[in-house]
C-alpha positions as CSV (number, residue, x, y, z in Angstrom):
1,X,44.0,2.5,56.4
2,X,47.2,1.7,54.5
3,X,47.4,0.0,51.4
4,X,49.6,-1.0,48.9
5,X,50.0,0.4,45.4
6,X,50.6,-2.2,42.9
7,X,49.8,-2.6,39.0
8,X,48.5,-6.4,39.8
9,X,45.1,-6.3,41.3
10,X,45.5,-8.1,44.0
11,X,42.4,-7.6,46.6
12,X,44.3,-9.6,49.4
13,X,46.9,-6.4,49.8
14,X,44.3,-4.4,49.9
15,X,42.6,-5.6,52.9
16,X,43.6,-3.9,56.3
17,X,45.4,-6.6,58.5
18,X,43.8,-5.4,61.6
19,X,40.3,-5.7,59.4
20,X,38.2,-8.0,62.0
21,X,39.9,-7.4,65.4
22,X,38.8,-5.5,68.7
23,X,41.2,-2.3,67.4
24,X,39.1,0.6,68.0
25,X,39.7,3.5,64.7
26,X,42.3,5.4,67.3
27,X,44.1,2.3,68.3
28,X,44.6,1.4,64.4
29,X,46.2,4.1,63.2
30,X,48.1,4.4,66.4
31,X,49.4,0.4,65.1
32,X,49.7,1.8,61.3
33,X,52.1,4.9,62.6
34,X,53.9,2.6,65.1
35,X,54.2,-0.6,62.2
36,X,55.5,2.8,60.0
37,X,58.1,3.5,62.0
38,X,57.1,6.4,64.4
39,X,58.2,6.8,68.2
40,X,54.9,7.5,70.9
41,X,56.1,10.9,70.9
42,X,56.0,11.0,67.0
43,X,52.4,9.4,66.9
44,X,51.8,11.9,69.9
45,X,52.3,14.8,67.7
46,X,50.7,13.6,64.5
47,X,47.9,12.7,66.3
48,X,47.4,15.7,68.1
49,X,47.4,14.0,71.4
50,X,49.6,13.1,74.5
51,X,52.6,10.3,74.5
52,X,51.0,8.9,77.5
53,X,47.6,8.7,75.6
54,X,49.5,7.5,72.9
55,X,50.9,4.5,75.4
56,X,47.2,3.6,76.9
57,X,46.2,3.2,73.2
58,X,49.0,0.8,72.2
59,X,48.8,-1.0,75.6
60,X,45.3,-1.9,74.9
61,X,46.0,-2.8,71.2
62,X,48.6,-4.9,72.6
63,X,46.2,-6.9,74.4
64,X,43.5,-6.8,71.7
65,X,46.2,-8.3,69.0
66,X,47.6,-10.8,71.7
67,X,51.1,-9.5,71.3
68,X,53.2,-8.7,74.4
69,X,55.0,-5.7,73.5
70,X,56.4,-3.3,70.5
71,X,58.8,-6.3,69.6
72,X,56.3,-8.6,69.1
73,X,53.7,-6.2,67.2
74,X,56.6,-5.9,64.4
75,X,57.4,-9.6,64.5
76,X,53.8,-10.8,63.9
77,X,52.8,-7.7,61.3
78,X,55.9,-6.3,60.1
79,X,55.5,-4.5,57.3
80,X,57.5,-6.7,54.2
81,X,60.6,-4.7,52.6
82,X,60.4,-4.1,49.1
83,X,56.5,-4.6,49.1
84,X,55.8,-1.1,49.2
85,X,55.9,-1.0,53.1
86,X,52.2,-1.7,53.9
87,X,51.6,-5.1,53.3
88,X,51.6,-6.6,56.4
89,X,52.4,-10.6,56.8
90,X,50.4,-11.7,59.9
């Protein structure tokens, strides 16, 4: 889960914006590395596993977050610049 660091406490940044949805544990941080910036092949080796693996898992997180593509993942949960680069706006 990423977070952001901030001196306000502010619980609502703290929350994971995936909290809630069909994302299995590997499909979420598959979403957090992708959101960060990382290629399948990038997530493929951080994760230990295959880039087609890496593929099935966003394919079906795809479907689970009713977005259509990489495109649309970023436009609906970008990651906001200057906001410490884990606080996602849905």
């Amino acid at each position: 889960m990423l977070v952001r660091v901030s001196p306000v406490d502010d619980s609502k940044d703290l929350r994971d914006p995936f909290d809630g949805t069909a994302l299995t544990r590997a499909e979420r941080l598959v979403v957090h590395l992708v959101l960060g910036g990382l290629s399948n092949a990038e997530v493929a080796k951080v994760r230990g596993s295959s880039p087609r693996t890496i593929a099935n898992q966003l394919t079906l997180a795809y479907v689970k977050l009713g977005v259509s593509g990489r495109r649309d993942l970023f436009a609906r949960f970008r990651p906001r610049p200057g906001r410490g680069g884990a606080d996602f706006s849905p």
